[in-house]
Backbone bond lengths (Angstrom), bond angles and torsions (degrees), N, CA, C in turn:
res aa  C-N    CA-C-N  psi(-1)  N-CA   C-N-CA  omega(-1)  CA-C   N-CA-C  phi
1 X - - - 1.458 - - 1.529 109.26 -
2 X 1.430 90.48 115.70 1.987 97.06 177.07 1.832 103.40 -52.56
3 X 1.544 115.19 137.39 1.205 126.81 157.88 1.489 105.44 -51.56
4 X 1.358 133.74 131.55 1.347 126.98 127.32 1.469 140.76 -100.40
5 X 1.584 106.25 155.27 1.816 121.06 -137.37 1.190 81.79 -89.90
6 X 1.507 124.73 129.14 1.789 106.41 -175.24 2.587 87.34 -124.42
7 X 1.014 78.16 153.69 1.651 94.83 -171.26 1.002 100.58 -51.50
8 X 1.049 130.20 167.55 1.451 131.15 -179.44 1.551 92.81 -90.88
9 X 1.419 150.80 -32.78 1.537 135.36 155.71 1.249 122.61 -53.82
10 X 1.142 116.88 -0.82 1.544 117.18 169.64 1.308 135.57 -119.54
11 X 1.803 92.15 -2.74 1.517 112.24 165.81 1.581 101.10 -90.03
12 X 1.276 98.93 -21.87 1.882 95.44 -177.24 1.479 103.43 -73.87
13 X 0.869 135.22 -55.92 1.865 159.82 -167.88 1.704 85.21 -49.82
14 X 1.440 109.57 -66.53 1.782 118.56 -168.33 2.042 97.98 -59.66
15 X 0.798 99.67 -33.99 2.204 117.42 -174.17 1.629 90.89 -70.39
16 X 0.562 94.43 -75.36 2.069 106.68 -174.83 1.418 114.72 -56.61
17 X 1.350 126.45 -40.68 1.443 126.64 145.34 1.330 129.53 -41.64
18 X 1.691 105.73 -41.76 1.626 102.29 -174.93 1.457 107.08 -84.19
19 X 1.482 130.40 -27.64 1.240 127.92 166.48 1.517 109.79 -49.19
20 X 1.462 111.72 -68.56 1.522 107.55 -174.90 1.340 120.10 -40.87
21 X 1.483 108.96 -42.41 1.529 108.24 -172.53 1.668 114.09 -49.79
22 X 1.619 108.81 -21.23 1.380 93.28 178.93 1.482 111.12 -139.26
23 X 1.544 94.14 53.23 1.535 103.58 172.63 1.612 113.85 60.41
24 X 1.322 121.55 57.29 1.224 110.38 168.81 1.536 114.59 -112.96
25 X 1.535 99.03 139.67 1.599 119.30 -156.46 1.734 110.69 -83.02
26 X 1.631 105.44 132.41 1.430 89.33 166.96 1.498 135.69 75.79
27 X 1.995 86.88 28.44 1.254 101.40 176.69 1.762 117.60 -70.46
28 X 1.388 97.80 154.41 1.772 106.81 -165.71 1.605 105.17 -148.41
29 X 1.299 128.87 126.25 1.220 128.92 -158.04 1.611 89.24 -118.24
30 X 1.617 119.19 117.29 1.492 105.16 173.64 1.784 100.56 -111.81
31 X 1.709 108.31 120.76 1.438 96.63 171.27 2.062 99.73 -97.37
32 X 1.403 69.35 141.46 1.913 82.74 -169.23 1.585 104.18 -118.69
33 X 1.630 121.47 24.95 1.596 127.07 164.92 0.953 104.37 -58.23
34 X 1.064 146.68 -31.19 1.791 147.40 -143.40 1.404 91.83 -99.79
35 X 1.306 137.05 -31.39 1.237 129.59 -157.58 1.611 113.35 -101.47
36 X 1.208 127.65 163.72 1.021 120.43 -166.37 1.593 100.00 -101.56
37 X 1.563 120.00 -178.19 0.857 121.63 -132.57 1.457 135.05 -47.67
38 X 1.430 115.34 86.49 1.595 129.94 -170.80 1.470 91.95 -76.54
39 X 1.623 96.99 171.62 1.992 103.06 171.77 1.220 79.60 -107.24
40 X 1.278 168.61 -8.53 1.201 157.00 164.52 1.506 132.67 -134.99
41 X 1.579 131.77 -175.60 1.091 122.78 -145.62 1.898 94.08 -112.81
42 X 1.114 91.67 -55.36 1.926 106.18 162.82 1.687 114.66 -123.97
43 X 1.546 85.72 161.89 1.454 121.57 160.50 1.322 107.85 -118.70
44 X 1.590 101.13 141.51 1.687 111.77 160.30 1.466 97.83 -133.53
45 X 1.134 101.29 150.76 1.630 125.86 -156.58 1.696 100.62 -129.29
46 X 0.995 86.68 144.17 1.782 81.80 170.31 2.113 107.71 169.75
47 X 0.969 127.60 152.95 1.404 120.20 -158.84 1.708 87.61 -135.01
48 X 1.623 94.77 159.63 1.245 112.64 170.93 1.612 121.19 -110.04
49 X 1.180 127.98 -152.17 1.632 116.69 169.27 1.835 103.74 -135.67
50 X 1.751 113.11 17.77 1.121 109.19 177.12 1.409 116.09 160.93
51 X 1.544 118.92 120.58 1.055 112.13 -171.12 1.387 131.16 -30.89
52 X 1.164 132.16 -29.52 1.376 110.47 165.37 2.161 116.79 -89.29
53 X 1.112 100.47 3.15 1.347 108.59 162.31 1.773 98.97 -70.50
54 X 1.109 117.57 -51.94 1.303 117.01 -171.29 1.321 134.40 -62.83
55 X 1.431 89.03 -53.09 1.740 98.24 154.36 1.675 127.21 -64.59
56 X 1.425 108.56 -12.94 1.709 102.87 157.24 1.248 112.67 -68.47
57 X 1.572 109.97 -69.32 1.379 98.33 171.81 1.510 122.83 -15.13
58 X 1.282 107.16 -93.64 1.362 118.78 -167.32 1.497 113.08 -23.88
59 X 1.782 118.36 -56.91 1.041 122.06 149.38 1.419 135.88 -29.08
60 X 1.106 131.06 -60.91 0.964 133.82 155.15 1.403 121.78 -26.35
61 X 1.252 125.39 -84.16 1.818 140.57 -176.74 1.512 97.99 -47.12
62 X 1.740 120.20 -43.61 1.427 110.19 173.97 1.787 121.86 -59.23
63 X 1.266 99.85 -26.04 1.521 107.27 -177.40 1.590 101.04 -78.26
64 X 1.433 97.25 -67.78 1.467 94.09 -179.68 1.542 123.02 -48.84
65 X 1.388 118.06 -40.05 1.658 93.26 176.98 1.508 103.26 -69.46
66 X 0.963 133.40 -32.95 1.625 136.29 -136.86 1.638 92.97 -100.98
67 X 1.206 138.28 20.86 1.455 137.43 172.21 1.779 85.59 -129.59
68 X 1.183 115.81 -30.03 1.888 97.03 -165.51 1.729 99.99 -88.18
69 X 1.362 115.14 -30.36 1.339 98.83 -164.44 1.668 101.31 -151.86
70 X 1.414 106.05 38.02 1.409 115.46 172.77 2.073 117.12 41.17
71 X 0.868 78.07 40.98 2.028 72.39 -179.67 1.656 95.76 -141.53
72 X 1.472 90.35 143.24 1.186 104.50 144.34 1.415 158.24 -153.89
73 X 1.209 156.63 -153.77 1.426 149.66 -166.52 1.257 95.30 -40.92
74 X 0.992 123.37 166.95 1.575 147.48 172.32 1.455 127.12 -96.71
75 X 1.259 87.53 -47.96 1.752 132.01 159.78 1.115 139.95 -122.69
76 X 1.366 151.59 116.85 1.400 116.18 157.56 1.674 115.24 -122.94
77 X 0.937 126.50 147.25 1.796 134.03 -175.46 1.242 101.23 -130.76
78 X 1.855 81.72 135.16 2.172 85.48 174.19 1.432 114.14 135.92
79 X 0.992 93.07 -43.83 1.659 119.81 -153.98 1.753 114.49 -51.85
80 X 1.149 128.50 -38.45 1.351 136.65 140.77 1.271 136.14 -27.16
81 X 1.343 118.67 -61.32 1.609 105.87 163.54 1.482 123.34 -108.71
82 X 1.834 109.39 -2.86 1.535 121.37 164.94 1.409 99.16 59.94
83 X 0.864 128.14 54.01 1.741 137.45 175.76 1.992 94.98 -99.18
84 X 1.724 107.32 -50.40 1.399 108.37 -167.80 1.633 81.46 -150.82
85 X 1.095 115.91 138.50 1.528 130.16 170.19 1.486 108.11 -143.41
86 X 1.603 109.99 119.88 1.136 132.51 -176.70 1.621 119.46 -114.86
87 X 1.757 91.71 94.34 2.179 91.45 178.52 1.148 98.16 -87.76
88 X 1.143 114.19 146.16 1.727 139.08 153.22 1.270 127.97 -100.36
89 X 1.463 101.75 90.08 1.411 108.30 171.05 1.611 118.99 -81.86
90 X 1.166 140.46 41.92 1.192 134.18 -128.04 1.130 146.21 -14.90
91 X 1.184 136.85 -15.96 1.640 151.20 158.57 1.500 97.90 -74.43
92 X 1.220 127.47 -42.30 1.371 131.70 -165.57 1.463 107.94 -118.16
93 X 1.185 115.69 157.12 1.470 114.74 174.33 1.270 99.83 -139.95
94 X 1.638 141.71 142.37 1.143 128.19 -177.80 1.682 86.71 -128.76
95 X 1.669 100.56 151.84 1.125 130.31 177.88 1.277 131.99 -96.65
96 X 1.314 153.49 82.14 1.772 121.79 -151.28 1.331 85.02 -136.29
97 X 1.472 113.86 124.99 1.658 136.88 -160.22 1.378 93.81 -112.34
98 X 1.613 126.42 161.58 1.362 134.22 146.20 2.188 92.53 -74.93
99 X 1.094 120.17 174.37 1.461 118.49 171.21 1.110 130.22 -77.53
100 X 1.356 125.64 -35.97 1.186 136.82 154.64 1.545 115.30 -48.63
101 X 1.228 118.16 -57.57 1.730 109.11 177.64 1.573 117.85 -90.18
102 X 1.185 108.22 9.07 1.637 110.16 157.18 1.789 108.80 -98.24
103 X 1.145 131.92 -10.34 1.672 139.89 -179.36 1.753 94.76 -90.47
104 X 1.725 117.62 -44.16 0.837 98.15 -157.67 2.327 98.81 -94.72
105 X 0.799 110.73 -19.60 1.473 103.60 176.44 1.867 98.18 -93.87
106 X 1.001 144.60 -3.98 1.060 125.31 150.79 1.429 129.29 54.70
107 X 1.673 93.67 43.62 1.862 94.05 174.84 0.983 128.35 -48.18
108 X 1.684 128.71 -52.50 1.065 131.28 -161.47 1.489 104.01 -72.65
109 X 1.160 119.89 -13.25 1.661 110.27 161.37 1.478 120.32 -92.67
110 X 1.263 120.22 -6.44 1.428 117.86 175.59 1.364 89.22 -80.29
111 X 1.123 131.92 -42.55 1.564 122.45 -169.59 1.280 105.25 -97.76
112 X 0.977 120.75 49.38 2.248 115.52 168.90 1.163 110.14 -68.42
113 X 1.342 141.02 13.64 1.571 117.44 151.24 1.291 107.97 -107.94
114 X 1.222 137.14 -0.75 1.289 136.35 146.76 1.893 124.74 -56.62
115 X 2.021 90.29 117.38 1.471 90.21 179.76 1.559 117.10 -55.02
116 X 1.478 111.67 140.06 1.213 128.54 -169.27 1.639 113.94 -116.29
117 X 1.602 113.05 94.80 1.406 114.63 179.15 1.718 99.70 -100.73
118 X 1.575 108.55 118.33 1.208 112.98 160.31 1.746 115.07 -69.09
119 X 1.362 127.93 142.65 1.919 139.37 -170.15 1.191 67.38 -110.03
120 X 1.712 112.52 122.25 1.330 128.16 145.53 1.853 95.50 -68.36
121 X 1.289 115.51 137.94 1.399 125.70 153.13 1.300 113.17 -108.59
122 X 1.752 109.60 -172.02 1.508 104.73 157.75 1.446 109.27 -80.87
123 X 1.037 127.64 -19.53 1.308 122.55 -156.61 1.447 101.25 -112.78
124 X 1.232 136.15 149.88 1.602 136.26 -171.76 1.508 100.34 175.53
């Protein structure tokens, strides 16, 4: 079965789905095109309330992209003590923090010229 190349808005849509599916808090979409030389196009941000909250997540977004459009991470780091887990989808990079170490490394302020769309969820 041929891979298909899915947009980077539809890897986000499939990314943001798999978070929701399991309640992940405090989603944050950073597009970082505008900026100069990024390794990627977005960040999504989003925290859990405990390492194994985190590692669902992660789980999750891996399932969910990887059943809609057969691909997956490129990379992923973290995953062991789920404090901060970082997939690399390459256009996208997703972020999934415990709260405490997403407040205290503070991406979305290392990157303040990156447009910042808050994902209303249910959960926040």
């Amino acid at each position: 079965m041929q891979k298909k190349k899915a947009s980077a808005d539809e890897l986000i849509a499939l990314i943001l789905e798999g978070i929701e599916e399991v309640k992940g808090h405090n989603i944050n979409l950073l597009d970082l095109r505008e900026i100069e030389n990024t390794v990627c196009e977005y960040f999504i941000i989003c925290n859990g309330t405990s390492n194994t909250h985190v590692k669902a997540i992660t789980g999750s977004v891996q399932k969910t992209v990887s059943k809609a459009i057969k691909d997956k991470p490129w990379h992923v780091e973290g995953e062991d003590n789920a404090e901060w887990v970082l997939m690399d989808y390459v256009n996208v990079v997703v972020h999934i923090f415990q709260k405490q170490i997403r407040d205290f490394y503070d991406i979305e302020g290392l990157w303040g010229d990156a447009k910042v769309t808050v994902v209303e969820s249910s959960v926040n």
